[in-house]
C-alpha positions in Angstrom: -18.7 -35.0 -41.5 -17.1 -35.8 -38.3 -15.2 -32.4 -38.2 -18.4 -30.6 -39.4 -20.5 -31.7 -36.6 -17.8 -30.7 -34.3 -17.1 -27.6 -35.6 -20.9 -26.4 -35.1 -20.6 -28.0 -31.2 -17.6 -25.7 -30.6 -19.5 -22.9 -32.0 -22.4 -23.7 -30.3 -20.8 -24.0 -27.1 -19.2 -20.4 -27.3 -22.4 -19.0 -28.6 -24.0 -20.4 -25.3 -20.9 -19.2 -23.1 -21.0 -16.1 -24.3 -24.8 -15.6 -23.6 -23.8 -17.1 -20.0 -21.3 -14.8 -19.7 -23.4 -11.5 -20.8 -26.6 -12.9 -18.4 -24.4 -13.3 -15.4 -22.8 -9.7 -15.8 -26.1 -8.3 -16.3 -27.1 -9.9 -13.3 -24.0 -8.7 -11.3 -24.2 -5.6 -12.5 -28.4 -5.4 -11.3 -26.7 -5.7 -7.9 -23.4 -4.6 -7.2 -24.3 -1.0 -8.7 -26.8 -0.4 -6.2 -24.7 -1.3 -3.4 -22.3 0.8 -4.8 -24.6 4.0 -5.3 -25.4 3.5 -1.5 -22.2 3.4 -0.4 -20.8 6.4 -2.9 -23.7 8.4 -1.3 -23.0 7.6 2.3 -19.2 9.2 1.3 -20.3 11.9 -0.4 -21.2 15.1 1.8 -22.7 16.8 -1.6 -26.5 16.4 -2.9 -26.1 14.9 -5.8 -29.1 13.1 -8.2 -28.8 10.4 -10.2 -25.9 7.6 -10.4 -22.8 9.2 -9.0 -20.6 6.1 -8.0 -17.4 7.8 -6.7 -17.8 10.1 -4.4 -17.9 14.1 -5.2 -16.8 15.7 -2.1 -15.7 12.6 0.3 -16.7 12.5 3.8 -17.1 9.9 6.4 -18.9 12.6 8.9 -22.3 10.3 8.8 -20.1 7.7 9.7 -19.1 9.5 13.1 -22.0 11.0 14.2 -24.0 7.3 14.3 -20.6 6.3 16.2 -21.1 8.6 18.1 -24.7 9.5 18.6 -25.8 7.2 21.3 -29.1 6.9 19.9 -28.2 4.9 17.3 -24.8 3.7 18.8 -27.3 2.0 21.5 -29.3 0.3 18.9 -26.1 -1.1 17.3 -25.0 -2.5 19.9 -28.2 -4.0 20.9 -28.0 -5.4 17.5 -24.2 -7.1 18.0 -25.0 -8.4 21.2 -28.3 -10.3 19.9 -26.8 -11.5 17.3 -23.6 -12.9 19.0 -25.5 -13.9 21.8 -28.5 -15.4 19.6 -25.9 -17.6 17.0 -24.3 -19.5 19.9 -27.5 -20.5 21.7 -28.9 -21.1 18.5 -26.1 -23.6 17.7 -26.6 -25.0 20.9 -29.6 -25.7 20.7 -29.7 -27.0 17.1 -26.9 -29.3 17.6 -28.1 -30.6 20.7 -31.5 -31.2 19.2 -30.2 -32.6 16.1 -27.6 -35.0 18.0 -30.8 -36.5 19.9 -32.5 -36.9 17.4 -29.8 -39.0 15.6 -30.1 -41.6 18.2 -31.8 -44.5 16.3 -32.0 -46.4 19.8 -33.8 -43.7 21.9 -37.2 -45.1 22.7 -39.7 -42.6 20.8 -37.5 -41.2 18.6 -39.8 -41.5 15.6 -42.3 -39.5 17.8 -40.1 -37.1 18.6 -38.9 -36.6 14.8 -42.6 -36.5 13.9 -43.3 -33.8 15.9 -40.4 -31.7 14.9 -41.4 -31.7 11.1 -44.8 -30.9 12.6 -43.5 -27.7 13.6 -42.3 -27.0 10.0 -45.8 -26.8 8.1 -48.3 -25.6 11.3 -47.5 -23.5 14.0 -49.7 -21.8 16.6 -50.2 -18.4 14.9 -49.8 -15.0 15.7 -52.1 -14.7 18.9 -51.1 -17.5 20.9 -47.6 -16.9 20.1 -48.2 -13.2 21.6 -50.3 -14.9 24.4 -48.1 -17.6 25.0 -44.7 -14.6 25.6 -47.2 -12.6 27.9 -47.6 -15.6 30.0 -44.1 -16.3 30.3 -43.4 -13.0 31.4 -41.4 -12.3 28.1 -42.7 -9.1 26.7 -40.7 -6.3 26.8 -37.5 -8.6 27.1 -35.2 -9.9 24.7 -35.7 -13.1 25.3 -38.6 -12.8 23.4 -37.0 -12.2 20.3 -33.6 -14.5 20.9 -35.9 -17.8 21.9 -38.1 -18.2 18.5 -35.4 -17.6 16.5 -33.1 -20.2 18.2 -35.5 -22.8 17.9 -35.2 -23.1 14.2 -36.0 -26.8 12.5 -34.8 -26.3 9.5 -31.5 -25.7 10.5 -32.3 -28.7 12.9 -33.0 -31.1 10.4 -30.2 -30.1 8.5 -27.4 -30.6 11.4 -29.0 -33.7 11.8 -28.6 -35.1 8.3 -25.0 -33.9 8.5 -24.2 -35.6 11.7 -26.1 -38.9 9.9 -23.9 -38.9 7.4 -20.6 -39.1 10.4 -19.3 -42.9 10.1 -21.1 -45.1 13.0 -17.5 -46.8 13.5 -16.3 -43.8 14.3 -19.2 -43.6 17.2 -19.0 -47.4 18.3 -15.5 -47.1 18.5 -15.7 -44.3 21.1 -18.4 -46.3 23.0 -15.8 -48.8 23.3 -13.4 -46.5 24.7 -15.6 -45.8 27.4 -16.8 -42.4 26.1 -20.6 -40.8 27.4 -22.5 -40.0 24.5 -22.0 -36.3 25.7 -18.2 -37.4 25.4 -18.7 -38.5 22.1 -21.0 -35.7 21.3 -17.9 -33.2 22.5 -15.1 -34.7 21.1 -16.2 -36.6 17.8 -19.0 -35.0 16.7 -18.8 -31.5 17.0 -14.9 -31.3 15.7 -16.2 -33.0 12.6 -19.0 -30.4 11.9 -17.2 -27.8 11.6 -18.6 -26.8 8.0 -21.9 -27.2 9.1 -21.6 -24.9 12.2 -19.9 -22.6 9.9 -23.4 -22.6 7.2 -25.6 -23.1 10.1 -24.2 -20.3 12.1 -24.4 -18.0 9.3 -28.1 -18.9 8.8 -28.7 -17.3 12.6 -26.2 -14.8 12.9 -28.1 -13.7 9.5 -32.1 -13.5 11.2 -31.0 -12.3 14.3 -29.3 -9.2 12.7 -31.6 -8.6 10.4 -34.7 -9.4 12.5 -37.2 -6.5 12.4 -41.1 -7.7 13.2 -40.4 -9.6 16.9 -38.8 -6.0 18.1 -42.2 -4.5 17.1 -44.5 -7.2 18.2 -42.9 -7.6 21.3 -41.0 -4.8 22.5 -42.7 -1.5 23.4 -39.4 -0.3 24.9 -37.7 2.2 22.7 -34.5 1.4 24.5 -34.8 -2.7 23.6 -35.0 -1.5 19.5 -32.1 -3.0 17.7 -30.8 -1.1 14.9 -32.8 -2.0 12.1 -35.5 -1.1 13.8 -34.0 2.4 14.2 -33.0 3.0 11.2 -36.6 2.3 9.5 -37.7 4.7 12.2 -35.5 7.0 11.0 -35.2 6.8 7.3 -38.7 6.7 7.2 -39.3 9.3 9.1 -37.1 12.8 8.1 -38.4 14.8 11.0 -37.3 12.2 13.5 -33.7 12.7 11.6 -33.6 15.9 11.7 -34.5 15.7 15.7 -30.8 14.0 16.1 -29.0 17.2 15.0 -27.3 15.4 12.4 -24.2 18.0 11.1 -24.1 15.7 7.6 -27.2 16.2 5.1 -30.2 13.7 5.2 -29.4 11.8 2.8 -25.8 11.1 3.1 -27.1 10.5 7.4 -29.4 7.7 5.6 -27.4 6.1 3.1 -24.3 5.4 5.9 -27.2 3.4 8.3 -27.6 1.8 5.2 -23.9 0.6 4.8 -23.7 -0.1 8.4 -26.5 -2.5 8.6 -25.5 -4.6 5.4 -21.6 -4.4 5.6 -20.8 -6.9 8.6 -22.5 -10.1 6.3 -20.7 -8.6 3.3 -17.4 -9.0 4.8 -18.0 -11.8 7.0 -19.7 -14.0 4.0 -16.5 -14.4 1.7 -14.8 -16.3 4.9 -17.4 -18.5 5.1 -18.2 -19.4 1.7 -16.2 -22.0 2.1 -17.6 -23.7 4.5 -20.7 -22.5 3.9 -21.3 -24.4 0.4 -19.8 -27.5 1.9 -21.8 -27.6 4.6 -25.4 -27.1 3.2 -24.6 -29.7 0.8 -23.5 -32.5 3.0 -26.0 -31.7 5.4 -28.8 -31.5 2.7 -28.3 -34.5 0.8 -28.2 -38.0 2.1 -26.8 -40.8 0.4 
């Protein structure tokens, strides 16, 4: 009977791997073939219709001419800049923020904490936010796009229940020593958040290269667009395309901003995973 019952278990169990397997590839499949469409069509210098995923007559031609068209080489490199620029005071300012907030024996603290999940269910609203760049003087800057999206609380609140979960030894023991809190904050701290940074990081670098609405609620200054604003302008928009001189056909010009927008995260991803899972995981649960 024993054998029996164990029999139908094992079957059982492959029936249900089997359906696991066949979901997942379907799944997969749903996404990688697009991606891989895109990019076949961004190499291929013939008009072709349907699902053609290797290339018919290869070309990397749309590749050169956004290279070397400065109006779209500006864009991308408005877009690196940002992003680069927007991750590391992002970091700094979450980390910071999150350290602070970690100190059970600051006066107000609960205040301050109750205030910062505030933040996470109301904010002002469209308006005032506009009003509130216009009186600082932001519009038309890039400040007004790199601030809101450096103050982030979720990420906030998750560095800070990753740096709760750091040993308190480890932080008396550098009090002892001697060390500031910014000391401790340098040299203890940070060195041991490394997989958070890593998630966290990602989690900025992300928004601020794919951000899209500040540029158009803020920024009236063509030359302040980043490049997915550019693109949209000009994959929506075939006569503005055509106004580049492009030497590659229309679609092919389209389907290579395509690739260049998504690749970076595509490649940078698979050395963060790592870090990435580990990170989110600590920092989101606390024991």
């Amino acid at each position: 009977m024993r054998n029996k019952n164990k029999i139908q278990e094992s079957f059982s169990g492959r029936v249900f791997d089997a359906f696991n397997f066949l979901l997942f590839l379907a799944v997969g499949a749903a996404m990688v073939i697009p991606l891989l469409k895109v990019i076949s069509d961004s190499l291929d210098s013939a008009i072709n219709v349907g699902i053609n995923l290797i290339p018919k007559k290869f070309s990397v031609a749309a590749y050169q001419q956004i290279f070397m068209n400065r109006a779209l080489l500006h864009p991308l490199q408005i877009s690196v800049l940002t992003t680069l620029f927007g991750t590391l005071l992002g970091l700094l300012i979450c980390t910071i923020g999150a350290y602070v907030l970690t100190q059970h024996k600051m006066p107000g603290r609960r205040i301050f904490v109750g205030f910062v999940m505030f933040t996470m269910i109301f904010n002002g609203g469209l308006i005032p936010t506009y009003l509130t760049m216009r009186a600082f003087r932001l519009i038309n800057t890039l400040w007004a796009v790199l601030l809101p999206l450096s103050l982030n609380v979720y990420n906030m609140i998750l560095m800070k229940n990753f740096f709760e979960q750091i040993p308190e030894s480890l932080l008396e023991s550098a009090d002892m020593d001697g060390c500031t809190p910014f000391q401790a904050f340098y040299k203890i701290v940070l060195p041991l958040s490394k997989p958070a940074l890593a998630s966290i990081g990602l989690f900025f670098a992300v928004a601020e290269w794919n951000e899209f609405f500040s540029y158009v609620m803020y920024i009236t200054k063509t030359d302040l667009y980043n490049f997915q604003v550019k693109i949209r302008e000009l994959i929506l928009d075939s006569q503005a395309l055509n106004s580049f001189e492009f030497v590659v056909n229309l679609k092919q010009s389209q389907n290579a901003m395509i690739v260049v927008a998504v690749l970076p995260f595509l490649v940078i991803y698979p050395f963060c995973q790592r870090y990435f899972v580990q990170g989110v995981t600590m920092g989101a649960v606390k024991e």
